[in-house]
Each structure stands twice: as structure tokens, then as C-alpha cells.
C-alpha positions as CSV (number, residue, x, y, z in Angstrom):
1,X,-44.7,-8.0,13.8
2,X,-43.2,-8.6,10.5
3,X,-40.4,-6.4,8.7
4,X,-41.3,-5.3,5.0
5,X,-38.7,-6.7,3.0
6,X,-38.0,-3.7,1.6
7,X,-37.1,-2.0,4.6
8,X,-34.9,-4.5,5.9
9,X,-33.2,-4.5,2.5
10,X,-32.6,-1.0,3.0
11,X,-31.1,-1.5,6.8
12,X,-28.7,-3.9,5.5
13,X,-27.3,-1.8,2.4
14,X,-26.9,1.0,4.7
15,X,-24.7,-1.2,6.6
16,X,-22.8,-2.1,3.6
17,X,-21.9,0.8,2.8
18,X,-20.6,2.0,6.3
19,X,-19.3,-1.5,6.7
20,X,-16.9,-2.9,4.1
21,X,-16.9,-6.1,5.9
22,X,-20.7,-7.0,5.4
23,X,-21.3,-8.9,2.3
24,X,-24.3,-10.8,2.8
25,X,-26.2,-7.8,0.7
26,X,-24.9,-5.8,-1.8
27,X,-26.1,-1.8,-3.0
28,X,-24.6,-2.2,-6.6
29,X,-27.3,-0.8,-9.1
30,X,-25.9,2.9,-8.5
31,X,-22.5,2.8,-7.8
32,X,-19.3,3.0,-9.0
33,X,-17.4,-0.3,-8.9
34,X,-14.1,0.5,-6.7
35,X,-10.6,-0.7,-8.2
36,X,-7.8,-0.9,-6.2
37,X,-3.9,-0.8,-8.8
38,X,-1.1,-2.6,-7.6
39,X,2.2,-1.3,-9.9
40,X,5.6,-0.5,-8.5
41,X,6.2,1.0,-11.7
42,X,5.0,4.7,-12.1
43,X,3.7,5.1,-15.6
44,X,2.4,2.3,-15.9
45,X,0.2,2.6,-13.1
46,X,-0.9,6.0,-13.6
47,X,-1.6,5.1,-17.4
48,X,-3.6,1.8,-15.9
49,X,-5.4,4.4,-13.5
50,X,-6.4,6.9,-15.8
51,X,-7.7,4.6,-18.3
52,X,-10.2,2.9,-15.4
53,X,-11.0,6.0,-14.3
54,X,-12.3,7.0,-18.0
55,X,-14.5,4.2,-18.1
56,X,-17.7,4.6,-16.7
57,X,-18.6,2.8,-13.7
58,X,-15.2,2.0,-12.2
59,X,-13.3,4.2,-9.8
60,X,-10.2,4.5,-8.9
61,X,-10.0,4.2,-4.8
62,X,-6.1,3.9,-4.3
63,X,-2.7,3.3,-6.2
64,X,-0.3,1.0,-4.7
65,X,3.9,0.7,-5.2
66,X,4.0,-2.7,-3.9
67,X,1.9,-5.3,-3.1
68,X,2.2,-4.4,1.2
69,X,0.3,-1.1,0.1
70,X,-1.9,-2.9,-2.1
71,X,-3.0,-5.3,1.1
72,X,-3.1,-2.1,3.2
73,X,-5.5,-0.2,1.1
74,X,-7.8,-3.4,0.3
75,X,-8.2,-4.1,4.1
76,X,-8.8,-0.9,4.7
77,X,-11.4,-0.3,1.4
78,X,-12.9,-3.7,0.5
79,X,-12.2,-2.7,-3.3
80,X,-14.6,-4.4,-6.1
81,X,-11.3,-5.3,-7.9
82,X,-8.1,-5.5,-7.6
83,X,-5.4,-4.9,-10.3
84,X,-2.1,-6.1,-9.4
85,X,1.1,-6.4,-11.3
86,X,2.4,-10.4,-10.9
87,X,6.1,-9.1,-10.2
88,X,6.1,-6.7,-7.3
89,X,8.7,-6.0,-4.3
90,X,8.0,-6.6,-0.7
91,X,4.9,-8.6,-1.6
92,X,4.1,-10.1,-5.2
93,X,1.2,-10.0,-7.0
94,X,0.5,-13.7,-6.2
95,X,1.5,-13.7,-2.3
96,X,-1.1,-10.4,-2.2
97,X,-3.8,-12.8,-3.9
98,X,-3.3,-15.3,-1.4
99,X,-3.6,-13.0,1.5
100,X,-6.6,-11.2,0.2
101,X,-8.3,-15.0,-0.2
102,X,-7.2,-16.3,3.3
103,X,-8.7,-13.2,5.1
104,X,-11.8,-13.7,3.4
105,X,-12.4,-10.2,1.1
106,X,-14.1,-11.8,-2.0
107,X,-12.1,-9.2,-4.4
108,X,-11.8,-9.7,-8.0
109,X,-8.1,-9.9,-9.0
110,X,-6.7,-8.7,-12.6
111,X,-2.9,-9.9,-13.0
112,X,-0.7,-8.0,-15.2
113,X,2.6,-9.4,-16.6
114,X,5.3,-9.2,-19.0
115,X,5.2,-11.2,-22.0
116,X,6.3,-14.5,-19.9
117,X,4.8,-17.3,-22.0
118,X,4.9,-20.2,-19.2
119,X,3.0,-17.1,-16.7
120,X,0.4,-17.1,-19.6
121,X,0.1,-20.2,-20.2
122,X,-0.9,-21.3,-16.4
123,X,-3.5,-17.7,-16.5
124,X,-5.7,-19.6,-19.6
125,X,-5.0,-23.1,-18.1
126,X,-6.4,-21.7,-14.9
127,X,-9.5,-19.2,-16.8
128,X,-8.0,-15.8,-14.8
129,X,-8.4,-12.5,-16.0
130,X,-4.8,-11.1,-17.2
131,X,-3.4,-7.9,-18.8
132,X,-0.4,-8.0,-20.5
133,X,2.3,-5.5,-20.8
134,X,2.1,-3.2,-22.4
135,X,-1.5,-2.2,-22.0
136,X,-3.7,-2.4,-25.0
137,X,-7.2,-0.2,-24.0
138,X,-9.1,-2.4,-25.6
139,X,-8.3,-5.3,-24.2
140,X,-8.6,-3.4,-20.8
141,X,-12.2,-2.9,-21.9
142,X,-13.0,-6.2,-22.6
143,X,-11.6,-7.2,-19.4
144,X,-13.4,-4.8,-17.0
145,X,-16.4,-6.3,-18.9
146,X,-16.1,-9.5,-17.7
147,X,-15.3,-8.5,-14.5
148,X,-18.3,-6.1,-14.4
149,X,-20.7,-9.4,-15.7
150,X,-19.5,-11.2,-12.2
151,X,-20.0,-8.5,-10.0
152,X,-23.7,-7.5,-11.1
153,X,-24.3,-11.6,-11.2
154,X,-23.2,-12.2,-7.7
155,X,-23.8,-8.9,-6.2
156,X,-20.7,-9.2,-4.6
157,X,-20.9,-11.9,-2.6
158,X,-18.5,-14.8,-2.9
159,X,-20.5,-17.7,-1.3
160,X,-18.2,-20.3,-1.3
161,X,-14.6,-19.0,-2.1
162,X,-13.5,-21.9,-4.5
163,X,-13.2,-20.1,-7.7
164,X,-10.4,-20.5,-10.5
165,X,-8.4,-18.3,-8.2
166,X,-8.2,-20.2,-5.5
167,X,-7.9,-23.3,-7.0
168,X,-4.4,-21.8,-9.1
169,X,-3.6,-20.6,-5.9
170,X,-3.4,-24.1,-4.3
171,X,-1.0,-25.1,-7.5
172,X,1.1,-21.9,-6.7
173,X,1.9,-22.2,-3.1
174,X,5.6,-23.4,-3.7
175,X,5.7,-19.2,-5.2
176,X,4.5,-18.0,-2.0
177,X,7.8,-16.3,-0.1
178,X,6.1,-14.4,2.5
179,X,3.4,-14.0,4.4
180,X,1.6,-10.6,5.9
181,X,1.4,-10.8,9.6
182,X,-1.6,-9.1,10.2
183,X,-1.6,-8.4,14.3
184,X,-3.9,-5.3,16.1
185,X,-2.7,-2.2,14.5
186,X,0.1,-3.5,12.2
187,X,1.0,-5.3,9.0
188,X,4.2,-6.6,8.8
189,X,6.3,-8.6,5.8
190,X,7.7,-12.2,7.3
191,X,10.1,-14.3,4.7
192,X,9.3,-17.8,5.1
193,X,12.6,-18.8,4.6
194,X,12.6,-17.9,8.5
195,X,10.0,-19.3,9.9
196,X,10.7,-22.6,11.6
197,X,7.2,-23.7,13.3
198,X,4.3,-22.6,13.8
199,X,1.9,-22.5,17.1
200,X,-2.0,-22.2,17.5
201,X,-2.0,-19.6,20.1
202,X,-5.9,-19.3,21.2
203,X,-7.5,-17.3,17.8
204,X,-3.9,-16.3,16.4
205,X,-0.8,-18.3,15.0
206,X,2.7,-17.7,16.5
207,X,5.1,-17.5,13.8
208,X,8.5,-18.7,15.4
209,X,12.0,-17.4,13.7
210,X,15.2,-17.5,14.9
211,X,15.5,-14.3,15.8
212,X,11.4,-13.6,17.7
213,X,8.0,-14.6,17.1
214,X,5.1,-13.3,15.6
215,X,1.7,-13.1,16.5
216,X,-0.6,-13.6,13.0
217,X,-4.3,-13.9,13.2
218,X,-5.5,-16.0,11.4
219,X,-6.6,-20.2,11.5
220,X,-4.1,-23.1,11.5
221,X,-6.2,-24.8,9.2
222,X,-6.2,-21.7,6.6
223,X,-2.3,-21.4,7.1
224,X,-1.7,-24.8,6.5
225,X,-3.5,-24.9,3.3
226,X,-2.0,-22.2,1.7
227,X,1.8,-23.1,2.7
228,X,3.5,-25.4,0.6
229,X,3.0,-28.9,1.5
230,X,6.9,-29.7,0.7
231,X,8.5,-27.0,3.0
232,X,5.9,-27.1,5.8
233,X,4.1,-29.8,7.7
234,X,1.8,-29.9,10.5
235,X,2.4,-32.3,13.0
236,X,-0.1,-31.8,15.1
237,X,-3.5,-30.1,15.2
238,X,-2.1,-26.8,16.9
239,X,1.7,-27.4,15.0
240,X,3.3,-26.6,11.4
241,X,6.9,-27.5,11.1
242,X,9.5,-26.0,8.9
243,X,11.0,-29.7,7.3
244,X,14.4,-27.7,6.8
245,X,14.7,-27.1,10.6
246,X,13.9,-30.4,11.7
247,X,17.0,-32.1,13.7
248,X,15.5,-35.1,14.7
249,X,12.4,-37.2,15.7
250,X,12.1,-39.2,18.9
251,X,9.6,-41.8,19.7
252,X,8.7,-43.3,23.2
253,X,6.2,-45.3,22.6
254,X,2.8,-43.4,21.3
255,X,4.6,-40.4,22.7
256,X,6.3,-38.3,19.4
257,X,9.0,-34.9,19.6
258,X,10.2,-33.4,17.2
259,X,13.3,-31.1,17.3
260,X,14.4,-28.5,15.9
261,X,17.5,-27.2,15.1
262,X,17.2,-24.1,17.3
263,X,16.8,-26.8,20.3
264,X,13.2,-26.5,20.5
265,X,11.1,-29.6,21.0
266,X,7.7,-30.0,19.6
267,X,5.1,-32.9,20.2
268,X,3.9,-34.8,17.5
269,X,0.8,-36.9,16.9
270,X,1.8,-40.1,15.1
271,X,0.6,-39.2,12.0
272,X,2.0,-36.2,11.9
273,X,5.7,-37.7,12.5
274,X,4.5,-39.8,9.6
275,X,3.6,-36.7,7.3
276,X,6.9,-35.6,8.8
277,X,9.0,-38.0,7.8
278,X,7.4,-38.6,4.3
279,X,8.1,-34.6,3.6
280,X,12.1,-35.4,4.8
281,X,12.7,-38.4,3.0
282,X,11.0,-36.8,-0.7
């Protein structure tokens, strides 16, 4: 027996709708697209709130003071849009980008920022949607436009997740500072100034510091390409090292460890000793 298409269209936006996390169909035509504000600065978001909220179509789901709020609320609400201020405490606006990307939520992102002429300069290089401070309604306007043109044209659905985001993301990761472990139950802020290596530990990474470790789910390979390439290496298919808290490399034969300044000794694969070294010796 064969399902009317219009039934089973009707299954799956139900399922949407109680499931944030299902975006293979998309209920748009009569709803509100949902905004998520990221500002630690109190006028200014309530301003940028109330002006979104007067527009028709957009709602306001949840104001943020930092950017670990902002990532709470968007895991927990699967916003439309996101509207984050670049400079934030605890996470920025472009550490919260990358987070949002690496678990997957196919988001738009607004950046606001100060008159910083290199910041605007790499937004038009990069073709992102930015407001600048202060806020100017219509440019707002214009802006929510755009954003609402790719919405309805994709029906939220990001199917491949190489946009002009991602790809000024990949020139950005040097900015990234921290990372949001994201472990059952908890969200927690880790500088990577800390972290010395990194372990595949079955479907999570462990984050090793000095002072513990840090179970974060998520893939080696997605960690790996968001980190930057100068500060952290992997060395083997299951291992990302810290270059700063590398003591020495050993070789015996095809056999490779690396250790670290902690004491701990890591195996290598040859090519990653030779990634390893390259990163040392720029």
C-alpha cells in the first residue's frame, strides 16, 4: 500500500515541529521565523529585540548575555536565526558560530559589531550578513530580508553546510579561544590555552588539561578542522596535540611517541610526527 504524499508530508512536519532536530522537511508557510539575540549589553539587546519583534514574521524566542546562553538556548530551540554580537564574554560571537556549525544546527547567523573597519572588511570579503553599531532600523529591515529570502528558498534545510560561513570560519580558527564541552546534561566553557591533547574516546573526544579531562561529544575529524592548524595537530587518527606542550619526539624505528610536557606519552603515526614537527619548526 502506498502513502499519499500529502499525508506523509503532514507526518513529518508534525515531527518538526515537536522535534527541533528534524530538518529533512520544513512547516514554514505559516509561521513565525524564530530569532535567537546574543548581546551582553542591555539596551542594546532589548532595542535589537523589540525592533524584531515589530516586524512581522520574526519572533523573538530568547535573549542571551553571552554567547554560553546564546548556545544554551539554540540547542535547546533550533532558532531560524541567530543574532549575535562579535565581542561577547565567556563565549564570542565567532567561537558561538563555530559551535553552532560543528554540532550541525543549520542556523542563520547575523554578526553585530562596532565600527571596526578590518571586522568589516573580512564580513563583505566573506558575503555575511552584519549589523553595525549602532543599529539603524532600516538596515535591520533590509537585513532580516535577505535572511527571510534564504529561509523560504531552502526551507530550512542546510544540505551541505559549506556556506560563506563556514568557509570564514575556516579562515578564523586562529580567533577561536574556547570550546563548549557539550557532555549529558552539561555545557561547560574550556580555554584552549589548556588543553594539551586530545583523545578519541569511542563517540566522544577527551579533552586533556593539566589539571582533569573532559569528555566532549563530538568527532575527531570535526574537532580537528575547526582548531587551528598552527596550535594543534593530530598525530594520529584518534590524537590531536597541543604543539606548545610537546617535549619531545622519539623514534624506534616505524614506532613514533610523542611527549608531552606533563610526562604523558602519545603514539604517533609517521606522518603525524611529520605534521608534528613541520608545526614546531614554523
Amino acid at each position: 500500500m502506498c502513502r499519499r504524499p500529502g499525508r506523509q508530508l503532514a507526518v513529518l512536519c508534525a515531527r518538526a515541529v515537536s522535534l527541533p532536530w528534524l530538518w529533512g522537511v520544513a512547516c514554514v508557510n505559516e509561521q513565525n521565523f524564530r530569532v535567537v539575540i546574543a548581546e551582553d549589553e542591555d539596551f542594546a539587546r532589548d532595542a535589537l529585540a523589540n525592533l524584531i519583534a515589530a516586524t512581522p514574521g520574526w519572533q523573538v524566542v530568547a535573549r542571551a548575555r553571552d554567547g554560553v546562553d546564546a548556545l544554551a538556548s539554540c540547542l535547546k530551540l533550533a532558532p531560524d536565526l541567530l543574532v549575535a554580537d562579535i565581542r561577547m564574554p565567556r563565549l564570542d560571537g565567532l567561537e558561538l558560530a563555530a559551535e553552532l556549525r560543528a554540532i550541525g544546527l543549520p542556523t542563520e547567523i547575523v554578526f553585530i559589531t562596532a565600527h571596526d573597519a578590518h571586522a568589516l572588511s573580512a564580513f563583505r570579503v566573506a558575503a555575511l550578513d552584519y549589523l553595525l553599531k549602532p543599529l539603524a532600523d532600516q538596515a535591520l529591515q533590509d537585513c532580516l530580508t535577505r535572511v527571510r529570502a534564504r529561509l523560504q528558498s531552502r526551507g530550512r534545510i542546510e544540505m551541505d553546510g559549506r556556506g560563506p560561513l563556514d568557509a570564514f570560519l575556516q579562515t578564523r580558527r586562529a580567533s577561536i579561544r574556547h570550546i563548549a564541552v557539550r557532555s549529558p546534561g552539561r555545557l561547560e566553557i574550556v580555554p584552549l590555552a589548556d588543553v594539551i591533547a586530545i583523545c578519541a574516546q569511542g563517540n566522544y573526544a577527551e579533552l586533556i588539561t593539566l589539571q582533569r579531562t573532559w569528555l566532549h561529544r563530538e568527532t575527531m575529524v570535526s574537532l580537528a578542522a575547526r582548531l587551528d592548524p598552527q596550535r594543534f595537530v593530530p598525530i594520529h587518527r584518534s590524537t590531536i596535540v597541543a604543539v606548545a606542550s610537546v617535549r619531545r619526539i622519539e623514534r624506534d624505528g616505524p614506532i613514533v611517541h610523542v611527549h608531552l610536557r606533563n610526562g604523558l606519552c602519545l603514539r604517533a603515526s609517521p606522518r603525524g610526527a611529520q605534521r608534528l614537527e613541520r608545526a614546531i619548526d614554523a
